[in-house]
NUVEXVEX-690256 format. One record per residue: x, y, z of N, C-alpha, C in turn. Coordinates in nm, 2 decimals, padded with zeros to 4 digits. Each point is the difference from the previous one (the first is absolute). Last residue first. Layout:
N
<nxx = X, nyy = Y, nzz = Z, caxx = X, cayy = Y, cazz = Z, cxx = X, cyy = Y, czz = Z> .
...
This chain:
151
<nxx = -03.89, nyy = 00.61, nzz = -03.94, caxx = -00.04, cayy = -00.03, cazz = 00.12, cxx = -00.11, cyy = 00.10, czz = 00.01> .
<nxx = 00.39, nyy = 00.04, nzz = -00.33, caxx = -00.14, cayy = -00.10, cazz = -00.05, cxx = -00.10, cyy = -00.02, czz = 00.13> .
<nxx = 00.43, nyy = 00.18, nzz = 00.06, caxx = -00.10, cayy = 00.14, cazz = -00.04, cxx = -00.10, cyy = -00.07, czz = -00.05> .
<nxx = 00.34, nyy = -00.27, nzz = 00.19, caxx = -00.04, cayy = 00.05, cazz = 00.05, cxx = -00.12, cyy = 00.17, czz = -00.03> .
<nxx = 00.22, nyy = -00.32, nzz = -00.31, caxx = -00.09, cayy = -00.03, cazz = 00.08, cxx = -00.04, cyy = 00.01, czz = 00.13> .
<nxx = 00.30, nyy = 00.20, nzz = -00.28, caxx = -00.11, cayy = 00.02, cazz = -00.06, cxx = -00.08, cyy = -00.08, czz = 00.10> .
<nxx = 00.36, nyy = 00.20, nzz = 00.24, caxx = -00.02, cayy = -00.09, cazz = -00.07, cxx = -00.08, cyy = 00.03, czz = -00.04> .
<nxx = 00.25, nyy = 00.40, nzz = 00.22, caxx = -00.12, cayy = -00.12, cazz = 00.01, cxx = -00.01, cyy = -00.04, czz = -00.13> .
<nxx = 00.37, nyy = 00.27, nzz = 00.33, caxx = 00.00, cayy = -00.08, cazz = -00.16, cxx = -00.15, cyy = -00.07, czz = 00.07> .
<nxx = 00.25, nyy = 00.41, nzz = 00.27, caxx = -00.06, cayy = -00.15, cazz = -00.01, cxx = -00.06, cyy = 00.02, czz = -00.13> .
<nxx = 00.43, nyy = 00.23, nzz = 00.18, caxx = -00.08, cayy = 00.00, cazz = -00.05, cxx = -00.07, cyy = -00.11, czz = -00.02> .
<nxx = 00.34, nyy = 00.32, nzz = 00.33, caxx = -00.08, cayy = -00.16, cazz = -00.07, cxx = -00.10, cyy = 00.03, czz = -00.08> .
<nxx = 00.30, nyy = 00.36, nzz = 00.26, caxx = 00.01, cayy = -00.04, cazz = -00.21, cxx = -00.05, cyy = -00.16, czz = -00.02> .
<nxx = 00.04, nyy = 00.20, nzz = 00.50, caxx = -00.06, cayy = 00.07, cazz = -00.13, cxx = -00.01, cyy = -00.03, czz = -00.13> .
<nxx = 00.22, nyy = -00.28, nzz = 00.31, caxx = -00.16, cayy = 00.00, cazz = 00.01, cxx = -00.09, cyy = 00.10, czz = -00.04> .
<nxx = 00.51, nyy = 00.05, nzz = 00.02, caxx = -00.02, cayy = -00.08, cazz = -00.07, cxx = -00.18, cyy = -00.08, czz = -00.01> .
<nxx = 00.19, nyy = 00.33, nzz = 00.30, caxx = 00.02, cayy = 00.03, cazz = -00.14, cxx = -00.04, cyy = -00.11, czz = -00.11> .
<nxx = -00.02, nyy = -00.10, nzz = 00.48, caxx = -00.13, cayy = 00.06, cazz = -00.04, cxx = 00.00, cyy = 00.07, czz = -00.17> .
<nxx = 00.39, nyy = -00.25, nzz = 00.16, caxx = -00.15, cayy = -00.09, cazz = -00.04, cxx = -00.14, cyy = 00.09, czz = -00.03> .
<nxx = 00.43, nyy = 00.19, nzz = 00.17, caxx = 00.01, cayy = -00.04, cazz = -00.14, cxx = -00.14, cyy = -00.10, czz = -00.04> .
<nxx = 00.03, nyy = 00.21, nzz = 00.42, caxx = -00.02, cayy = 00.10, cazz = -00.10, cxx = -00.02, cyy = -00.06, czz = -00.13> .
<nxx = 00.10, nyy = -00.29, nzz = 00.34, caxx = -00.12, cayy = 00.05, cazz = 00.03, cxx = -00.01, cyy = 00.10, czz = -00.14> .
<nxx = 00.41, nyy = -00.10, nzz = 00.13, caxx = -00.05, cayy = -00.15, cazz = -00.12, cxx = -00.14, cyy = 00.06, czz = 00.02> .
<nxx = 00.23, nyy = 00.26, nzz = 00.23, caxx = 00.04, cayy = 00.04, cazz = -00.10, cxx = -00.03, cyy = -00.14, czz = -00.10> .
<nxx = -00.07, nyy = -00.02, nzz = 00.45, caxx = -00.09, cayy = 00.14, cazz = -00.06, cxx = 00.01, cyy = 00.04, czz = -00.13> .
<nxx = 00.23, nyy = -00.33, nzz = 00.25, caxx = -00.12, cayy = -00.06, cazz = -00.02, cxx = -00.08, cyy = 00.14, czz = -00.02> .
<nxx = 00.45, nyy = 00.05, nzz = 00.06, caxx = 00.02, cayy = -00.06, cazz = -00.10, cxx = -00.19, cyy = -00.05, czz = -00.04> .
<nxx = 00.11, nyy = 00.27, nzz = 00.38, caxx = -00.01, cayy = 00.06, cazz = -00.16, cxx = 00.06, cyy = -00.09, czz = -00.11> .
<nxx = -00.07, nyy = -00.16, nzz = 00.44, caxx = -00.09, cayy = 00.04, cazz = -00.03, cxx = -00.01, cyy = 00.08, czz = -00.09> .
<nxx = 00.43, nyy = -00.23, nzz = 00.09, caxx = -00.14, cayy = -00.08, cazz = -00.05, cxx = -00.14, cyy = 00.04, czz = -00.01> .
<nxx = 00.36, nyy = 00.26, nzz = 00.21, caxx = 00.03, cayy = -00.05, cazz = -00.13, cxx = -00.12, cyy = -00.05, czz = -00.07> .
<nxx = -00.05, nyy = 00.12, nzz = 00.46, caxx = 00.00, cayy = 00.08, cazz = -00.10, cxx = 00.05, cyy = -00.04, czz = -00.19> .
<nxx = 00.13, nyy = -00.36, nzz = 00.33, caxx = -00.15, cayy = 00.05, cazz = 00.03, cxx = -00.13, cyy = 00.09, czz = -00.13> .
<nxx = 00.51, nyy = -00.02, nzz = 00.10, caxx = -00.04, cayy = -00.16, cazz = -00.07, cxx = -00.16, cyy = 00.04, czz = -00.01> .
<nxx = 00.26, nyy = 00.33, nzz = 00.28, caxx = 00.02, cayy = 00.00, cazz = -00.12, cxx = -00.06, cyy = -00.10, czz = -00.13> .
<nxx = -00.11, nyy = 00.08, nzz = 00.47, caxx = 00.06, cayy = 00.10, cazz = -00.03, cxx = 00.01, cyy = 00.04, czz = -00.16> .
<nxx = -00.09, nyy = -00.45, nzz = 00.24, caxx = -00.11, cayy = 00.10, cazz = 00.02, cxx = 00.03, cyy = 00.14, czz = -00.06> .
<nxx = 00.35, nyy = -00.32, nzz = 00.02, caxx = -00.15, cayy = -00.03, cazz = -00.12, cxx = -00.08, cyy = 00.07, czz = 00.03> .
<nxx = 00.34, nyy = 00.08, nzz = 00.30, caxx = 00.04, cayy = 00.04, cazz = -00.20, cxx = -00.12, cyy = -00.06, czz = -00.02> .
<nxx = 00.00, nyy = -00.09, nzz = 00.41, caxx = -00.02, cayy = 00.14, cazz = 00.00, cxx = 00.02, cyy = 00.05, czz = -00.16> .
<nxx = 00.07, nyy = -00.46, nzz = 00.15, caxx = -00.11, cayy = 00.03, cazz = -00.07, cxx = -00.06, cyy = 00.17, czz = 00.03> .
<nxx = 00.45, nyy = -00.17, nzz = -00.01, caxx = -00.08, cayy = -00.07, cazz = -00.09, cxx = -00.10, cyy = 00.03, czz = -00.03> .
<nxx = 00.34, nyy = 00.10, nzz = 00.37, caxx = -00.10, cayy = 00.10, cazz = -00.06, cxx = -00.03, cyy = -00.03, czz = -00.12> .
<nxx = 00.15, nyy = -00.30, nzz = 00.35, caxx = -00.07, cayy = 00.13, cazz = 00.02, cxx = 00.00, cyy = 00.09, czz = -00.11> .
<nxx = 00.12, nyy = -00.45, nzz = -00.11, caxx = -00.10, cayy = 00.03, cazz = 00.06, cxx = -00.05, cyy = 00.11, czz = 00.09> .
<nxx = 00.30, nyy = -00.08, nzz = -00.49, caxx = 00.00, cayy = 00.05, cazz = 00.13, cxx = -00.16, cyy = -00.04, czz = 00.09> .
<nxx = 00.02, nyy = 00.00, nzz = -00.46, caxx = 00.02, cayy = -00.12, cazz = 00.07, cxx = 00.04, cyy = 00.01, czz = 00.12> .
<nxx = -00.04, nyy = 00.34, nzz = -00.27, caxx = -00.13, cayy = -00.04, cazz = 00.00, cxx = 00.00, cyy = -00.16, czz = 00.08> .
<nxx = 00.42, nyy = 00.26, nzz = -00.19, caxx = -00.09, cayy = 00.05, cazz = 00.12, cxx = -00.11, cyy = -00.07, czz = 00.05> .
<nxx = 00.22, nyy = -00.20, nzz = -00.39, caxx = 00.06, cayy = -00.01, cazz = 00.12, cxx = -00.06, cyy = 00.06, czz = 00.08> .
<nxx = -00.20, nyy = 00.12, nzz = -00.37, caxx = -00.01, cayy = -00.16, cazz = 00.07, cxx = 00.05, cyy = 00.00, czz = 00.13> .
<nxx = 00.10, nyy = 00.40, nzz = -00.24, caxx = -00.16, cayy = 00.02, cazz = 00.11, cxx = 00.00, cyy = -00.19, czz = 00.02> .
<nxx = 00.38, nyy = 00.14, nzz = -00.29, caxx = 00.00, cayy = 00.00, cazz = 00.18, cxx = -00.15, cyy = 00.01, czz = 00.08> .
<nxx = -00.04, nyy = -00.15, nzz = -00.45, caxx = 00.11, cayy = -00.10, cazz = 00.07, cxx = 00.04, cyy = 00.07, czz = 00.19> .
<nxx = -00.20, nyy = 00.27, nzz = -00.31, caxx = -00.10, cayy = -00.12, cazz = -00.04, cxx = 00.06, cyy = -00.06, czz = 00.11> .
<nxx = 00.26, nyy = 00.35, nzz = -00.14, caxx = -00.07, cayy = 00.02, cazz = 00.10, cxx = -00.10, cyy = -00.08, czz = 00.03> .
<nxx = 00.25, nyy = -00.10, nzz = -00.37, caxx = 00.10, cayy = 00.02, cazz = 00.11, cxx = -00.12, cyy = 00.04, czz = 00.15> .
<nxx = -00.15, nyy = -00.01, nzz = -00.45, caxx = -00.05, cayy = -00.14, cazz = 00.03, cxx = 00.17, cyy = -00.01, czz = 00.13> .
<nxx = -00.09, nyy = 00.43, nzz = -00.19, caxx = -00.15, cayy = -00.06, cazz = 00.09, cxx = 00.03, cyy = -00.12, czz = 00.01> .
<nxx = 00.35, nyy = 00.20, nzz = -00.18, caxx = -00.03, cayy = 00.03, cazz = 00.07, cxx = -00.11, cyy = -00.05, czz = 00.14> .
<nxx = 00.11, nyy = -00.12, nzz = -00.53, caxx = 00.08, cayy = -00.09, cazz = 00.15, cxx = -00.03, cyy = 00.09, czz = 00.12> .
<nxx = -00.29, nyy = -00.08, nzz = -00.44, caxx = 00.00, cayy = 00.13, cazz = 00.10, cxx = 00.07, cyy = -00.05, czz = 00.14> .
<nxx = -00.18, nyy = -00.18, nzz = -00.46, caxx = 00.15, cayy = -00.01, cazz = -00.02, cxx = 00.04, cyy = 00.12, czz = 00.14> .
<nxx = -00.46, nyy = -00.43, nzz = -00.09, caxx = 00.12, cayy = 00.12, cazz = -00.08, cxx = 00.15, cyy = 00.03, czz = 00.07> .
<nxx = -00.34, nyy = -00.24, nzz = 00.31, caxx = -00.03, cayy = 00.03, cazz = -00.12, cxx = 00.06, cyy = 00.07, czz = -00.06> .
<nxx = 00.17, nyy = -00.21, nzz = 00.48, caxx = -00.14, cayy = 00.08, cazz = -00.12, cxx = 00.02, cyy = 00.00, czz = -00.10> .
<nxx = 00.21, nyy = -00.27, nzz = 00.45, caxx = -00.07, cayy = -00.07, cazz = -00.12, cxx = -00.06, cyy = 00.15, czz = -00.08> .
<nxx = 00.29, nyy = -00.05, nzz = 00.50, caxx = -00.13, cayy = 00.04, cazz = -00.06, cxx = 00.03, cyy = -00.03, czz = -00.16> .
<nxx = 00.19, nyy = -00.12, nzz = 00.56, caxx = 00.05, cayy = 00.00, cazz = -00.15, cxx = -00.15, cyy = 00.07, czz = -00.05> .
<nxx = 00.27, nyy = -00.04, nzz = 00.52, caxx = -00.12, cayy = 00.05, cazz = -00.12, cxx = 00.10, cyy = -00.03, czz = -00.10> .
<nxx = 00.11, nyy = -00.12, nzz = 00.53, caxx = 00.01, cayy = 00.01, cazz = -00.13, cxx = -00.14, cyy = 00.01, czz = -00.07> .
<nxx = 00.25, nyy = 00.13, nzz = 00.53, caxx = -00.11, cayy = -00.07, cazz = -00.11, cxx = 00.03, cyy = 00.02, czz = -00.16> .
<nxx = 00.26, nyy = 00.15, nzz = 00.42, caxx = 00.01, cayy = -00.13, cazz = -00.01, cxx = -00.07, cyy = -00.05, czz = -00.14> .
<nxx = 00.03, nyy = 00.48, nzz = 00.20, caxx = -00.08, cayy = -00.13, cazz = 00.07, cxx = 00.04, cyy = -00.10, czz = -00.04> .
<nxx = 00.13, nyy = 00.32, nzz = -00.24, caxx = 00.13, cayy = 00.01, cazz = 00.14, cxx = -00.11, cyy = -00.06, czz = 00.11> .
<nxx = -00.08, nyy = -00.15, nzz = -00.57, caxx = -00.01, cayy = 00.13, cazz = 00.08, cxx = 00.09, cyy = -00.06, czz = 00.19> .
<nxx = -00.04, nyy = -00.15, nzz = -00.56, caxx = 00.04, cayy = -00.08, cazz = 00.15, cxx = 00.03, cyy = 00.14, czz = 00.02> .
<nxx = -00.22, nyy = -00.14, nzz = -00.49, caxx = 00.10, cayy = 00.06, cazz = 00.08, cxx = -00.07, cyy = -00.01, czz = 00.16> .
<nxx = -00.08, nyy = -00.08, nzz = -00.58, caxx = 00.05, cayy = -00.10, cazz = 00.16, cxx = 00.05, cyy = 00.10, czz = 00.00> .
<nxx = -00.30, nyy = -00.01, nzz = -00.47, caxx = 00.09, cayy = 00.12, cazz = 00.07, cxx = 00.00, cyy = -00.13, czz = 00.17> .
<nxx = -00.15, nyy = 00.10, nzz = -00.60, caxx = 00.01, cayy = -00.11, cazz = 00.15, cxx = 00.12, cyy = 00.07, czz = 00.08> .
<nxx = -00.35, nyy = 00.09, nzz = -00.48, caxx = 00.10, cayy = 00.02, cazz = 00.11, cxx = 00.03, cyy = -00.04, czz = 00.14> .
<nxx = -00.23, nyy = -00.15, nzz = -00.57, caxx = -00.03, cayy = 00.07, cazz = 00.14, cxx = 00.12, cyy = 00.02, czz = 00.08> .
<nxx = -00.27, nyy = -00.12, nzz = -00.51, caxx = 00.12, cayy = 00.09, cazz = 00.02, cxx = -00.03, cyy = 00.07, czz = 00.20> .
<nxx = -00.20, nyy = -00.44, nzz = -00.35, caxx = -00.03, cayy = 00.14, cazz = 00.05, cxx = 00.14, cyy = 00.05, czz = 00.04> .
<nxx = -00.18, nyy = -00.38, nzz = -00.41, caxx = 00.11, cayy = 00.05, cazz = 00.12, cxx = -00.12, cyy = 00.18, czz = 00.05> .
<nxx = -00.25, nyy = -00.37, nzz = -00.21, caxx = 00.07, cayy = 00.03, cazz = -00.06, cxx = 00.10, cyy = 00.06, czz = 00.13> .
<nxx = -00.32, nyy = -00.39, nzz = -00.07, caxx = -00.09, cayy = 00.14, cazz = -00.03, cxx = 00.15, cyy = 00.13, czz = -00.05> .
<nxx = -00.07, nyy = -00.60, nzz = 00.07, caxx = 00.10, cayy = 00.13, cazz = 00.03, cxx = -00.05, cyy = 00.09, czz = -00.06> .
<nxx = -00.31, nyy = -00.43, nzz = 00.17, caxx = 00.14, cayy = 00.07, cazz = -00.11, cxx = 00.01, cyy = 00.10, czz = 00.03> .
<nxx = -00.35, nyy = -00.46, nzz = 00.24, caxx = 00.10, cayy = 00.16, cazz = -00.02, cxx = 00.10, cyy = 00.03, czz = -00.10> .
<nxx = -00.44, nyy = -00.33, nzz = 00.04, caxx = 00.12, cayy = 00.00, cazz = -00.03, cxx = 00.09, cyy = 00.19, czz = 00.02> .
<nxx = -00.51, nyy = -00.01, nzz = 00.20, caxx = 00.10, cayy = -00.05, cazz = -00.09, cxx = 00.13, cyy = -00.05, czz = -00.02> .
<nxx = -00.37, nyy = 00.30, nzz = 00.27, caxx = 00.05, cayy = -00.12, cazz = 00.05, cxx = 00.07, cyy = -00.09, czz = -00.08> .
<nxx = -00.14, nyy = 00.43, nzz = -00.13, caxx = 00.01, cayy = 00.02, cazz = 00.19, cxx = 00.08, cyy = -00.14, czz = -00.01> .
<nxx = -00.08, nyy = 00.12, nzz = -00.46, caxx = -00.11, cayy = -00.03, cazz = 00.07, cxx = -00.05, cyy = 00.01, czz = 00.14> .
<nxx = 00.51, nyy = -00.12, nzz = -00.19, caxx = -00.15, cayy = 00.08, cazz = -00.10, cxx = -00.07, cyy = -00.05, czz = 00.09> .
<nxx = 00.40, nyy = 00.21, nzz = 00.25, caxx = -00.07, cayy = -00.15, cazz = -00.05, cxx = -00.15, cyy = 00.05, czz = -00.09> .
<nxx = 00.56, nyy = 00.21, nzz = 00.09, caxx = -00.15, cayy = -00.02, cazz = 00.03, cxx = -00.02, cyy = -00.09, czz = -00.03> .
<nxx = 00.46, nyy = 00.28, nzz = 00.16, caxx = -00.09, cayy = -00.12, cazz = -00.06, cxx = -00.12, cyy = 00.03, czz = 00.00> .
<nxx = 00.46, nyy = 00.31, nzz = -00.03, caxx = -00.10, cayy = -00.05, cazz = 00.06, cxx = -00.07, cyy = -00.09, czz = -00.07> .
<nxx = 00.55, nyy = 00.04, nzz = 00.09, caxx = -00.09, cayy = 00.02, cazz = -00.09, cxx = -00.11, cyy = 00.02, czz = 00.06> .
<nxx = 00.35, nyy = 00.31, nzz = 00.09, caxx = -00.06, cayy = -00.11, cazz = 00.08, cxx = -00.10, cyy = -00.05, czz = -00.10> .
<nxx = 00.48, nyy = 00.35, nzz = 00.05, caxx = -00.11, cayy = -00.04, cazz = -00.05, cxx = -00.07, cyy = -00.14, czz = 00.02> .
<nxx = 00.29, nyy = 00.42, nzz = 00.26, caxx = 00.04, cayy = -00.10, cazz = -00.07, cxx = -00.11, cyy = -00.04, czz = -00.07> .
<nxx = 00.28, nyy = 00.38, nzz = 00.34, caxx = -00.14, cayy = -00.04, cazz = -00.11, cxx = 00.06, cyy = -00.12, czz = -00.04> .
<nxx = 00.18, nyy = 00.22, nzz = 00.48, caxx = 00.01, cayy = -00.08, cazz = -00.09, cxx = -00.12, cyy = -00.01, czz = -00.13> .
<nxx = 00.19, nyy = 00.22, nzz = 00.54, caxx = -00.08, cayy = -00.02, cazz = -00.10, cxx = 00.05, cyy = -00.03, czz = -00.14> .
<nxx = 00.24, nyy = -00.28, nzz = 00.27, caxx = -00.10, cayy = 00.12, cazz = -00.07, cxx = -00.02, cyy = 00.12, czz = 00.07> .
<nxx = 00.14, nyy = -00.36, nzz = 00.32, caxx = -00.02, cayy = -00.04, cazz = -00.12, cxx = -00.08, cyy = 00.15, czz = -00.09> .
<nxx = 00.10, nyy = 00.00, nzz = 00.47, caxx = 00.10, cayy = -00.09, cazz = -00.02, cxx = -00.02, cyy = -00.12, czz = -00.13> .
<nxx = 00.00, nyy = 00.54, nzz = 00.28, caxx = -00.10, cayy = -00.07, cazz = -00.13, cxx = 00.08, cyy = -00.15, czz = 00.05> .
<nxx = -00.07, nyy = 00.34, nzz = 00.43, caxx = 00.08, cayy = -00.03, cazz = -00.12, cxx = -00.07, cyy = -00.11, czz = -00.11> .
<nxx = -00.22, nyy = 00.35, nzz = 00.36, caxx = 00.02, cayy = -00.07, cazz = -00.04, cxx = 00.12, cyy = -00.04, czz = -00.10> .
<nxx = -00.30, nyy = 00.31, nzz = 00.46, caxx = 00.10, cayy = 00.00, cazz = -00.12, cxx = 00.03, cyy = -00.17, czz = 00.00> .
<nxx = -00.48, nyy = 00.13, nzz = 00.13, caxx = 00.16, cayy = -00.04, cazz = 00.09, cxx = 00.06, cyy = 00.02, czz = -00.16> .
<nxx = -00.43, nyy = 00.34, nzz = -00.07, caxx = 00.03, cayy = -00.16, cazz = 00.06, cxx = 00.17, cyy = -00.03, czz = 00.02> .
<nxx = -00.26, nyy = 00.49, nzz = 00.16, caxx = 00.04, cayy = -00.09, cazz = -00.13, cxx = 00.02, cyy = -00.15, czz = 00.04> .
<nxx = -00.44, nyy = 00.21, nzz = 00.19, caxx = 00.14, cayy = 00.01, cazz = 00.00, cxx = 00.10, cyy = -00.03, czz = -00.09> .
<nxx = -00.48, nyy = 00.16, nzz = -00.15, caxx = 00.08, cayy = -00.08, cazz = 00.08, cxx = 00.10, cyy = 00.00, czz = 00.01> .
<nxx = -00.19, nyy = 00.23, nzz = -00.35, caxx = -00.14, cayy = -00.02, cazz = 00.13, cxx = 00.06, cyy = -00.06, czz = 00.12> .
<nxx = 00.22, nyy = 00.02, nzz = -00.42, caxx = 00.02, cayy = 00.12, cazz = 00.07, cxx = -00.09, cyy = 00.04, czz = 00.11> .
<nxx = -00.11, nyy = -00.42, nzz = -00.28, caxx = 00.14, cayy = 00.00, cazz = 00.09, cxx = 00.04, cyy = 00.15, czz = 00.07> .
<nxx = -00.34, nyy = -00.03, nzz = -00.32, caxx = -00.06, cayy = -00.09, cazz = 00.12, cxx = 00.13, cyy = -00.01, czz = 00.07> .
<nxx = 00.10, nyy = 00.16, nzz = -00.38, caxx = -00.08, cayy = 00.11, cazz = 00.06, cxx = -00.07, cyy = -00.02, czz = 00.12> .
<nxx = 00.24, nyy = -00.29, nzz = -00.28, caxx = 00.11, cayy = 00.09, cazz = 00.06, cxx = -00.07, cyy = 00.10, czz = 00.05> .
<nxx = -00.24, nyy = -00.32, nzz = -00.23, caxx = 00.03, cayy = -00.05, cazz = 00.12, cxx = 00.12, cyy = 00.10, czz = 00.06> .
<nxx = -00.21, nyy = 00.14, nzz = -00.39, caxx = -00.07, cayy = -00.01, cazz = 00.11, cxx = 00.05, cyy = -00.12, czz = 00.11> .
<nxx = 00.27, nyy = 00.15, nzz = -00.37, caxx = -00.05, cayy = 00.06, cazz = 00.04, cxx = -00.11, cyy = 00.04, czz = 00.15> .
<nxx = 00.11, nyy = -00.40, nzz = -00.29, caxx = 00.13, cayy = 00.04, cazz = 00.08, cxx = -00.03, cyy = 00.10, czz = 00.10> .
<nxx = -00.40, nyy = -00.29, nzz = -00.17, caxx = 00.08, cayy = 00.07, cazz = -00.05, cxx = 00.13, cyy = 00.05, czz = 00.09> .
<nxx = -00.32, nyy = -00.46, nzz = 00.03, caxx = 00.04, cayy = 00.15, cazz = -00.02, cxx = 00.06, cyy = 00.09, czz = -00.03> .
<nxx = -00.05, nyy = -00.53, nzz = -00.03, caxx = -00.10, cayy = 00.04, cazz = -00.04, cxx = 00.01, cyy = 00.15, czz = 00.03> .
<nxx = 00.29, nyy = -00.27, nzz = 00.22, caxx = 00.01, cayy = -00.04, cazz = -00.14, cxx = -00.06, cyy = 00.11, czz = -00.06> .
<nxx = -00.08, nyy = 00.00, nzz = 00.45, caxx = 00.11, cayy = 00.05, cazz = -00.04, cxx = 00.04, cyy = 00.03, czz = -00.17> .
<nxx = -00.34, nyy = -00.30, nzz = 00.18, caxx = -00.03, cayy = 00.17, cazz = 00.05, cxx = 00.10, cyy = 00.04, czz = -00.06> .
<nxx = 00.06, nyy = -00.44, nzz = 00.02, caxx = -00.08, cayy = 00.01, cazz = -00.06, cxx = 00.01, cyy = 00.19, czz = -00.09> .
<nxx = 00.22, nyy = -00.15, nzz = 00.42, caxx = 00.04, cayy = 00.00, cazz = -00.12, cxx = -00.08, cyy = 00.03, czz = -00.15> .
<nxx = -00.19, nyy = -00.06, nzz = 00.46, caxx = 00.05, cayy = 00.15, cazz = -00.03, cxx = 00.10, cyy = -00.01, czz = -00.13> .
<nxx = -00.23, nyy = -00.40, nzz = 00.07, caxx = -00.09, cayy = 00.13, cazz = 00.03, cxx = 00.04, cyy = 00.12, czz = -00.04> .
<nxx = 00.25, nyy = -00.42, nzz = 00.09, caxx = -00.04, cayy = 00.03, cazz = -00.16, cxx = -00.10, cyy = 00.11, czz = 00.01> .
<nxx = 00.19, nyy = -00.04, nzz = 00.46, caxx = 00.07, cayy = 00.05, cazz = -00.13, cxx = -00.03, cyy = -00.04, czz = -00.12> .
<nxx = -00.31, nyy = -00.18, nzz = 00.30, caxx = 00.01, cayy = 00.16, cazz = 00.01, cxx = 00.10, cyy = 00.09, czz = -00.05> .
<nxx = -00.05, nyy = -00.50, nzz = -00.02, caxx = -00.13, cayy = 00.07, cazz = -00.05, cxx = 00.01, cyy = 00.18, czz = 00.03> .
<nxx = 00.35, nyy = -00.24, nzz = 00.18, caxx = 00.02, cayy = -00.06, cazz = -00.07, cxx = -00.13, cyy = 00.10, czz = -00.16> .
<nxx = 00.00, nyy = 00.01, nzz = 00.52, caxx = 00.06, cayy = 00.07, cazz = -00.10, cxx = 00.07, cyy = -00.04, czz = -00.09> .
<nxx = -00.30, nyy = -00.28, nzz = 00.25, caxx = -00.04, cayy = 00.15, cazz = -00.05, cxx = 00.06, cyy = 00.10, czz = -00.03> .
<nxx = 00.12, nyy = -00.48, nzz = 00.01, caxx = -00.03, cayy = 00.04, cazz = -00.11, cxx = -00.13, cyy = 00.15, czz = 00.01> .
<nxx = 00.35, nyy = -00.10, nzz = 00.33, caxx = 00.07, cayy = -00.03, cazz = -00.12, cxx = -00.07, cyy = 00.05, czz = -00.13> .
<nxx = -00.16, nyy = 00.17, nzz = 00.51, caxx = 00.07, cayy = -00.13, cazz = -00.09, cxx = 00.03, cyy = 00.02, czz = -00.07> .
<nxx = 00.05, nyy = 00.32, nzz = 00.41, caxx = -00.08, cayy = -00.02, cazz = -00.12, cxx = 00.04, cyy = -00.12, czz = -00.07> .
């Protein structure tokens, strides 16, 4: 496999990762074998990160304000290394984040976990923005202009 197809395919499942709940990826894991035992060789760890923005999209950027996220390395009895980046304060998940990396890098069964577990993830992550939009396309309300009612 090349470099930058799995390159594009661990921000993928990272991404995925980031974005789920603990819960449900430990549910998509008892689906599967366990993953290779692992040692940490950083964290898990909280720490705080500023975030940025730009007015406008494309703007001078400034500092929006600190987030509060978890960082987790560790080196499985393959050889391979995972780290994982989440959100808040849940060292757990951002421990298991890091060993599904490392797994997921494995070439045999990298892509038996994405299919398994990366997969499923992501299709209840895109069911669950589905809901929220359709919630949120209930309560529009369309505003008409006077001069749209002068017409």
């Amino acid at each position: 496999m090349s470099n930058p197809d799995l390159i594009s395919r661990r921000q993928r499942w990272m991404a995925i990762l980031a974005r789920a709940e603990r819960p449900l990826i430990e549910a998509r894991l008892a689906t599967v074998d366990p993953l290779p035992s692992h040692r940490r060789l950083r964290g898990p760890e909280t720490g705080l990160v500023m975030v940025q923005g730009r007015a406008g999209g494309n703007g001078a950027p400034f500092n929006l304000g600190e987030m509060t996220v978890t960082r987790c390395t560790v080196h499985n009895e393959h050889g391979l290394t995972g780290h994982a980046y989440i959100a808040g304060r849940d060292a757990p998940k951002a421990e298991l984040a890091a060993a599904l990396d490392a797994a997921l890098q494995d070439p045999d069964a990298g892509p038996r976990l994405e299919r398994t577990v990366i997969d499923p993830l992501a299709d209840a992550l895109a069911a669950a923005d589905d809901r929220l939009r359709a919630e949120a396309e209930a309560t529009r309300v369309d505003f008409f202009t006077l001069a749209t009612m002068r017409s």
